[in-house]
DONU-902890 format. One record per residue (C-alpha): residue number from 1; residue in one letter; x, y, z. Coordinates in pm, 1 decimal. Example, Ala and Ser with C-alpha at 12.3 -4.5 7.8 and 13.67 -1.06 7.14 Angstrom:
BEGIN
{k = 1 r = a u = 1230.0 v = -450.0 w = 780.0}
{k = 2 r = s u = 1367.0 v = -106.0 w = 714.0}
END
This chain:
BEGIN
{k = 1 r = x u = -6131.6 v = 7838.4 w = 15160.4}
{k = 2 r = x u = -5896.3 v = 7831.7 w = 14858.8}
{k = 3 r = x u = -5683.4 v = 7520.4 w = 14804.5}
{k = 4 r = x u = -5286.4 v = 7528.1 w = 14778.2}
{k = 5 r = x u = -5200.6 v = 7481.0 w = 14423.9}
{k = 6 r = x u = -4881.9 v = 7351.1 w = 14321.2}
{k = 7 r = x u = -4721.7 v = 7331.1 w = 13975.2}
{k = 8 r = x u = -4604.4 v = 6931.3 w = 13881.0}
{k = 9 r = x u = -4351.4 v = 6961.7 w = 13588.8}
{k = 10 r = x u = -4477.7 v = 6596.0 w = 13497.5}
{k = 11 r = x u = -4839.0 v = 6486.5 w = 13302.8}
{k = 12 r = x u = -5083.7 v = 6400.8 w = 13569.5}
{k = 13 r = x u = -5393.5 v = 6188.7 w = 13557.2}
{k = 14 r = x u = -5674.7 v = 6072.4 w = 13828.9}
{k = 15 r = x u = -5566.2 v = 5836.1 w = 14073.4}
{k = 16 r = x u = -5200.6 v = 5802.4 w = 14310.5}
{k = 17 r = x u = -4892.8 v = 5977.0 w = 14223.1}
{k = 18 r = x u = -4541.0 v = 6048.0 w = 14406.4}
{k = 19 r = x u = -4459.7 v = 6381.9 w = 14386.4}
{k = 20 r = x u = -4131.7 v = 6523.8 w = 14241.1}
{k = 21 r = x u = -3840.9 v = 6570.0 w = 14514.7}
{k = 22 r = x u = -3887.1 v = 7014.3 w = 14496.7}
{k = 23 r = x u = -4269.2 v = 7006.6 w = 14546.6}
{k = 24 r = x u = -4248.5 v = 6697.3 w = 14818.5}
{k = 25 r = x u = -4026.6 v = 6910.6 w = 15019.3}
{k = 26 r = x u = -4205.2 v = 7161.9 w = 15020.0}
{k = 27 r = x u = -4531.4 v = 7062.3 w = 15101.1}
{k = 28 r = x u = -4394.5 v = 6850.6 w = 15336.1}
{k = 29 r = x u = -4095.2 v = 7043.3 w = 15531.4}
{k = 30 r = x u = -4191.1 v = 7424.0 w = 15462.6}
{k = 31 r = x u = -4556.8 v = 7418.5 w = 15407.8}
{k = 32 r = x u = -4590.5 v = 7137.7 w = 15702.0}
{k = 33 r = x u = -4910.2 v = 7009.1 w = 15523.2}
{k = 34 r = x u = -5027.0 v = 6693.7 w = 15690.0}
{k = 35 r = x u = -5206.0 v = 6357.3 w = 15526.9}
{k = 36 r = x u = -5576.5 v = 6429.7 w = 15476.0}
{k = 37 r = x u = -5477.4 v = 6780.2 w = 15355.3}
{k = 38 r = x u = -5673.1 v = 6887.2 w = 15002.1}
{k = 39 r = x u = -5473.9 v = 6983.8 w = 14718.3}
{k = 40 r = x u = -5491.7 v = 7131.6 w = 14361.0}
{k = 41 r = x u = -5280.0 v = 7000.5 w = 14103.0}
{k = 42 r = x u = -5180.1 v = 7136.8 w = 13766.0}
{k = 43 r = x u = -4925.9 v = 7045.7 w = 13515.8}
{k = 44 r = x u = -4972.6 v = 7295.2 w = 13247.2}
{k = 45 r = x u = -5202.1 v = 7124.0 w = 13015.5}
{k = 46 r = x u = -5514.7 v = 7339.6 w = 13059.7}
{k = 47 r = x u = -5637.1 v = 7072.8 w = 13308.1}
{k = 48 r = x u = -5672.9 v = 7113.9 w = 13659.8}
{k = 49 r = x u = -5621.9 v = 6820.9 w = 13941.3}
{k = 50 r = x u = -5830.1 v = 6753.3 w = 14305.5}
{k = 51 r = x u = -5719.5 v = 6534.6 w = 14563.7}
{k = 52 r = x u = -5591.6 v = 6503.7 w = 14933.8}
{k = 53 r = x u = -5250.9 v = 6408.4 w = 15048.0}
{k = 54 r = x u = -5226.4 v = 6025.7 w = 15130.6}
{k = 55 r = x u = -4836.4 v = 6011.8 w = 15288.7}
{k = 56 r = x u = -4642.9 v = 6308.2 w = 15385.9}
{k = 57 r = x u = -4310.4 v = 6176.7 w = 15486.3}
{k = 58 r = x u = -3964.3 v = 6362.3 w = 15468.5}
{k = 59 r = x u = -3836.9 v = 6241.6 w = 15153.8}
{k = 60 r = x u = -4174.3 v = 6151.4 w = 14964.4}
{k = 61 r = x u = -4491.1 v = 6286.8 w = 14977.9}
{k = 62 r = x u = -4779.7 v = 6110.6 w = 14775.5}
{k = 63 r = x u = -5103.7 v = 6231.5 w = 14625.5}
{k = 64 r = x u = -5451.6 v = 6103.3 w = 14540.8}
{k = 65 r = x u = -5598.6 v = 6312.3 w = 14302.6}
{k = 66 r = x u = -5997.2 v = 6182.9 w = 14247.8}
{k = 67 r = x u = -6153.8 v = 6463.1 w = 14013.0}
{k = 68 r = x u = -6017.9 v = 6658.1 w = 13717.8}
{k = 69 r = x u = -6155.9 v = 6975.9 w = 13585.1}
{k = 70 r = x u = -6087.5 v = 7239.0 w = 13309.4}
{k = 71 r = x u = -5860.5 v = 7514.5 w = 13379.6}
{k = 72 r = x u = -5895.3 v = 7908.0 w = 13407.9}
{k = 73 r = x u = -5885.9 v = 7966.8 w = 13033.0}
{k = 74 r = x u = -5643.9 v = 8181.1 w = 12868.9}
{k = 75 r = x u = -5707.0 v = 8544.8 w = 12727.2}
{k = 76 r = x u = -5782.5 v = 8513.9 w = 12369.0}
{k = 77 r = x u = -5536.5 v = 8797.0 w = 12352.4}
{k = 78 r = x u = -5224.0 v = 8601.5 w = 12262.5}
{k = 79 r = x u = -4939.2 v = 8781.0 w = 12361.4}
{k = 80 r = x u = -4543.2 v = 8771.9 w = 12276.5}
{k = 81 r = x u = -4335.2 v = 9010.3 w = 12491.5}
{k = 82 r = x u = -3993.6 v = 9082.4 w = 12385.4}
{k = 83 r = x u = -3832.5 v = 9242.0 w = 12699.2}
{k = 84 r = x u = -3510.5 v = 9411.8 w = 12732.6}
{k = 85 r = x u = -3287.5 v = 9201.6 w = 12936.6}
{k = 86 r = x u = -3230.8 v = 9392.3 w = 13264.3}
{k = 87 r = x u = -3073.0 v = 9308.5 w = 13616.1}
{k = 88 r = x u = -3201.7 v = 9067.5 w = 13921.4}
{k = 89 r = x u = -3538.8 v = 9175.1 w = 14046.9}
{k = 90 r = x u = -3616.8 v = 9373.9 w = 13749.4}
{k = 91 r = x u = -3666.2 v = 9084.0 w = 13487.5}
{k = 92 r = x u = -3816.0 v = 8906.2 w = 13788.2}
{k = 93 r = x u = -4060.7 v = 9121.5 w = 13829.1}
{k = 94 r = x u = -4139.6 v = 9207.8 w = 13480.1}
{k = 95 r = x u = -4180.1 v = 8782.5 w = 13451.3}
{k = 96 r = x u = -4449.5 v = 8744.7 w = 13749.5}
{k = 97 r = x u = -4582.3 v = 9022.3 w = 13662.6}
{k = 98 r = x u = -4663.7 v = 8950.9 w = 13259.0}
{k = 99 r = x u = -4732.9 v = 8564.5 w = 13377.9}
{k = 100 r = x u = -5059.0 v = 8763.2 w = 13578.5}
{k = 101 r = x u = -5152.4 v = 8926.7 w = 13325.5}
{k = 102 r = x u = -5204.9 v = 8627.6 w = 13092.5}
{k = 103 r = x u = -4866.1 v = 8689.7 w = 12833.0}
{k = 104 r = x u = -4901.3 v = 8374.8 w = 12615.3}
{k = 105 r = x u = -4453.3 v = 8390.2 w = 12534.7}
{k = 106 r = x u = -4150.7 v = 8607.2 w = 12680.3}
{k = 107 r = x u = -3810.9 v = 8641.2 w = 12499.4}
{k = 108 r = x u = -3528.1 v = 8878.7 w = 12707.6}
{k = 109 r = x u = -3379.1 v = 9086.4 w = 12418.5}
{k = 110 r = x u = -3022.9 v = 9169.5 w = 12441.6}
{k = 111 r = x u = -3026.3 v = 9514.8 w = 12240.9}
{k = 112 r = x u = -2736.2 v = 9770.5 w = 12264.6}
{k = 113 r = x u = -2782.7 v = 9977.3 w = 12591.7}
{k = 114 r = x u = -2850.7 v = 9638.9 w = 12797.4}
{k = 115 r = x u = -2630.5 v = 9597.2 w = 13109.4}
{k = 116 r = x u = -2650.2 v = 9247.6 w = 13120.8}
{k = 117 r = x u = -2474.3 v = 8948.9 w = 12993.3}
{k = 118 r = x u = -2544.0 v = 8596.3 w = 13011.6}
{k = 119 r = x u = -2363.3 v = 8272.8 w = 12877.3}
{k = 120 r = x u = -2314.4 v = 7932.7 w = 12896.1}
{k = 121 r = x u = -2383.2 v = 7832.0 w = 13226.0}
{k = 122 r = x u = -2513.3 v = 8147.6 w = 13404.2}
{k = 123 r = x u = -2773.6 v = 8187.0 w = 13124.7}
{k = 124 r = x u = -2884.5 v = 7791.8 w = 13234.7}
{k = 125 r = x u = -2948.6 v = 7883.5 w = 13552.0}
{k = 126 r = x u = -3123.7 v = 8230.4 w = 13517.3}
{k = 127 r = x u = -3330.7 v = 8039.8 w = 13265.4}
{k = 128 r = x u = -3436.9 v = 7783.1 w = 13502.9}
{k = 129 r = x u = -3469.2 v = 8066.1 w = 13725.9}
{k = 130 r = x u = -3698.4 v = 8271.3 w = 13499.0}
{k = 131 r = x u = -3931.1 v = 7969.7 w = 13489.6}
{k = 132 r = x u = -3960.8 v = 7897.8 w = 13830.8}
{k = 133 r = x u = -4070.9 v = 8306.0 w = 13865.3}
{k = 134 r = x u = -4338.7 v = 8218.6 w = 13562.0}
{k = 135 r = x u = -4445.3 v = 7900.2 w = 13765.4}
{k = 136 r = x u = -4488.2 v = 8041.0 w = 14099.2}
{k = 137 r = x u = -4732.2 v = 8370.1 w = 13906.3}
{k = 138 r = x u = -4943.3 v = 8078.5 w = 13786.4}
{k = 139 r = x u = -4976.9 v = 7867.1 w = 14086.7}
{k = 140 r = x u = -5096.2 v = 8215.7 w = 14220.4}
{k = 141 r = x u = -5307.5 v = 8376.9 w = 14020.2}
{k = 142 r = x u = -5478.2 v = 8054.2 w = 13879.2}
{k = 143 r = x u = -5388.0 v = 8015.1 w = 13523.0}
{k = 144 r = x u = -5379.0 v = 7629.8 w = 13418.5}
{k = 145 r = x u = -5091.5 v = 7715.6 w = 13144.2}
{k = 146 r = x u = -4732.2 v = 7892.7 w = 13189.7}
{k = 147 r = x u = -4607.3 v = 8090.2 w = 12950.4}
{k = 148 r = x u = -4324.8 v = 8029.5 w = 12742.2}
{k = 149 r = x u = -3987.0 v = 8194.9 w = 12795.8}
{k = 150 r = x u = -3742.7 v = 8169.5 w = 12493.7}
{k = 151 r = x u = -3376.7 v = 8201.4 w = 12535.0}
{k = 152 r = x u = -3231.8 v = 8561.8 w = 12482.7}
{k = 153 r = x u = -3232.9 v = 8696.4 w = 12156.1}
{k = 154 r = x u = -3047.3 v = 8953.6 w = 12036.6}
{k = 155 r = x u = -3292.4 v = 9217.9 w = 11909.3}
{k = 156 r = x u = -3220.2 v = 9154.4 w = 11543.3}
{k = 157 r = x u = -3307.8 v = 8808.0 w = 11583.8}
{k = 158 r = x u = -3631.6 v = 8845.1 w = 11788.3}
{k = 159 r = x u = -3710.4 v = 9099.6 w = 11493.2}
{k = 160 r = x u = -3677.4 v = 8856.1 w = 11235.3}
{k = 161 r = x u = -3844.4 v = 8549.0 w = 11404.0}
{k = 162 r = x u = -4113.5 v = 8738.8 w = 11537.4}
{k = 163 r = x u = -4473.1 v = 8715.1 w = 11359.9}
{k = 164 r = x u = -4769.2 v = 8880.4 w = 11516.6}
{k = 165 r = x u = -5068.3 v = 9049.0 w = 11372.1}
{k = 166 r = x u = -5045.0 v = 9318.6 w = 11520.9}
{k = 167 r = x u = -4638.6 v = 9411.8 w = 11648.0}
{k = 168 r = x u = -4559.3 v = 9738.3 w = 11909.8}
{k = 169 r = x u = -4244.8 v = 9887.4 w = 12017.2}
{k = 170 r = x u = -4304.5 v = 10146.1 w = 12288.5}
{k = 171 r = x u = -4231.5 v = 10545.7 w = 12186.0}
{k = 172 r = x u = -4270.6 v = 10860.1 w = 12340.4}
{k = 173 r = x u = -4400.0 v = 10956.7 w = 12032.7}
{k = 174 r = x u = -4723.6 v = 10743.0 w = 11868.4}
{k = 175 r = x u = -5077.1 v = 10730.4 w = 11843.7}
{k = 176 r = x u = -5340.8 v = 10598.7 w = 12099.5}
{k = 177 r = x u = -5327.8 v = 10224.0 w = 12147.6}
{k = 178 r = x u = -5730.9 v = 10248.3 w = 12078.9}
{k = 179 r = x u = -5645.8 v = 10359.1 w = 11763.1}
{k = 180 r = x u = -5526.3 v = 9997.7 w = 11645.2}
{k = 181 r = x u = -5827.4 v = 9741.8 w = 11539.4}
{k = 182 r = x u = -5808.8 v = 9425.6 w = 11783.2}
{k = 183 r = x u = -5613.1 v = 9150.3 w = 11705.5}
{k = 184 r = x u = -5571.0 v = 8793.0 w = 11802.0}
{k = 185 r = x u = -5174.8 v = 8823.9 w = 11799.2}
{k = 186 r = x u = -4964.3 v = 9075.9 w = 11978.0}
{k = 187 r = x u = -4593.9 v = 9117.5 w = 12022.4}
{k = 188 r = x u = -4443.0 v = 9426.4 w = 12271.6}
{k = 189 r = x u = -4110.8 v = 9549.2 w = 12232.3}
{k = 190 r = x u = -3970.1 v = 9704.3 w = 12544.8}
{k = 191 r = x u = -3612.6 v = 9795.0 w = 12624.7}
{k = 192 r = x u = -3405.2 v = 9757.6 w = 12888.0}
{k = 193 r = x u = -3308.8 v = 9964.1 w = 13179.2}
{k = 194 r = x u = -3130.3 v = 10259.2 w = 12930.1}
{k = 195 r = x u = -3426.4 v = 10201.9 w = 12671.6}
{k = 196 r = x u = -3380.7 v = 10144.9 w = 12283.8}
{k = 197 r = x u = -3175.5 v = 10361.1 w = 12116.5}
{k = 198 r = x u = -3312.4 v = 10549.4 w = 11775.5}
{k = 199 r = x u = -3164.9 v = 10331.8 w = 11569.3}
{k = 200 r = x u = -3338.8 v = 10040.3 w = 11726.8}
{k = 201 r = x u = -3710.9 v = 10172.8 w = 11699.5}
{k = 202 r = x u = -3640.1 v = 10261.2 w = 11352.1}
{k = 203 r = x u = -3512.5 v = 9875.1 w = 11308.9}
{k = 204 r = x u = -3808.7 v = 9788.8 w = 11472.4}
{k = 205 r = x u = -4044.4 v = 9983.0 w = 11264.8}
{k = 206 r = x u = -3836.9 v = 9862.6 w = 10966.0}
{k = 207 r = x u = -3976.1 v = 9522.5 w = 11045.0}
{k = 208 r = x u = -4322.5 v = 9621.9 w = 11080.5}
{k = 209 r = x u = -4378.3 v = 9759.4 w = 11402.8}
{k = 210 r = x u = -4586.3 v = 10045.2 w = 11537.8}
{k = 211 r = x u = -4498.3 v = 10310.9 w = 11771.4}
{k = 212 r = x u = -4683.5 v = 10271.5 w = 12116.9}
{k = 213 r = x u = -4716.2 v = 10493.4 w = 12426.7}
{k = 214 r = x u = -4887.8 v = 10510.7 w = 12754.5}
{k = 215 r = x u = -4916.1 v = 10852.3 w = 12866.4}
{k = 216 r = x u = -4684.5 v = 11152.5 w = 12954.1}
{k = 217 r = x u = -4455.8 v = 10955.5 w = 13185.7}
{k = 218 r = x u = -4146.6 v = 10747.5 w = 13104.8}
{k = 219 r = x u = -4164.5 v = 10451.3 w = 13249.9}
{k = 220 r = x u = -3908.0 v = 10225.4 w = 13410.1}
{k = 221 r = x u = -3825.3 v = 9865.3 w = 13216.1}
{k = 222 r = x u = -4022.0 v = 9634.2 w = 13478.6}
{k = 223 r = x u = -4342.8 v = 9910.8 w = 13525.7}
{k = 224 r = x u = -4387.3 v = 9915.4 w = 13112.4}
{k = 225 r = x u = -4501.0 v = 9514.8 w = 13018.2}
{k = 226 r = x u = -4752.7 v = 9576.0 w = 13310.8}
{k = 227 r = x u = -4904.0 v = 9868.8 w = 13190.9}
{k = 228 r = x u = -4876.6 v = 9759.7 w = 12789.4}
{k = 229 r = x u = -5038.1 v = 9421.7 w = 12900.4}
{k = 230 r = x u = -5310.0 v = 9560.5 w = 13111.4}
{k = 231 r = x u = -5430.2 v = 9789.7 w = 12824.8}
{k = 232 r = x u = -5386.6 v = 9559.0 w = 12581.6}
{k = 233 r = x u = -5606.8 v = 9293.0 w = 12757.3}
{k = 234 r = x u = -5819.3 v = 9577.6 w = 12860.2}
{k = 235 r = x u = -5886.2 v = 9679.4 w = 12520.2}
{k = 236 r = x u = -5847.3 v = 9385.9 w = 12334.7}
{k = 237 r = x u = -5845.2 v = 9076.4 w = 12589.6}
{k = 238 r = x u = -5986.6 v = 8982.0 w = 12896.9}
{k = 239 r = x u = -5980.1 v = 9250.6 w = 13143.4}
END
């Protein structure tokens, strides 16, 4: 039977620990987990945690964790996706959904057709949010290490800062990913919900990337990082 695996945004080690007040609650209020109850702990390190709970209370909820382990290693495919900003459920998805499929760093691009504008405060909060989605795809699918998600860049800046050995921008017009020799560093350029305009793919191009495509169909900003990343890591990674 597979364990519940939770996320602890603190270092662990072997031995008793308190639990922080999100992940006591919960275990203890939503999930209902009772003492004696086996757990898997990981706190993004690589390293993975094994223990039981020893109190379940309302408030605090403590852990014995009595063998450590390596993690689910990550794809030697390291990936940088540069993702149009787009609305709600959209970026959400586009998150979990890269997190899966092993993305090693995400930056939401604000480029000229985007719909969506965040500051001060509200961009806080939807990055909090935005980690919490990354989290949650890693306490799923297993991987000991969550990606990085940089505040949003405008695309000019993301341009600039962006080094990769090998750097795509998707285009209905390019040659076969295949045709590329692997590399150990990828960045993806994908725009938001209206796309990137002309102008922007020749920017991009300008700053050394290639045109990519994926078949006949245009697809929608949250469908495109999961099929770039799933070719990608099946041609070059670890799918």
């Amino acid at each position: 039977m597979r364990l519940s695996r939770f996320f602890i945004d603190a270092p662990l080690n072997l031995g008793e620990h308190e639990l922080p007040e999100a992940q006591a609650h919960y275990i203890g209020r939503v999930l209902r987990m009772s003492e004696g109850a086996a757990v898997q702990l990981f706190d993004g390190s690589g390293t993975e945690f094994l223990g039981e709970l020893i109190e379940v209370g309302k408030k605090r909820v403590r852990v014995s964790l009595t063998e450590s382990m390596a993690g689910q290693p990550e794809s030697t495919l390291q990936v940088h996706l540069g993702q149009g900003l787009s609305r709600g459920e959209r970026m959400d998805w586009a998150i979990q959904k890269a997190t899966e499929l092993g993305v090693a760093q995400i930056t939401p691009i604000v480029s000229e057709r985007c719909e969506v504008r965040l500051k001060d405060e509200r961009a806080d909060k939807r990055m909090a949010h935005w980690r919490q989605v990354a989290i949650s795809a890693c306490e799923q699918c297993g991987r000991s290490q969550v990606p990085l998600i940089h505040p949003p860049l405008s695309l000019a800046e993301w341009l600039e800062q962006t080094h990769a050995e090998l750097k795509l921008v998707l285009h209905p017009v390019a040659e076969p990913l295949a045709s590329h020799a692997k590399p150990s560093t990828l960045a993806f350029l994908i725009g938001p919900e209206g796309g990137l305009s002309d102008a922007e793919v020749a920017q991009a191009q300008h700053a050394g990337f290639h045109s990519a495509r994926f078949g006949p169909r245009v697809l929608r900003t949250e469908t495109a990082p999961v099929v770039a990343l799933a070719v990608a890591q099946q041609l070059w990674g670890d799918l």
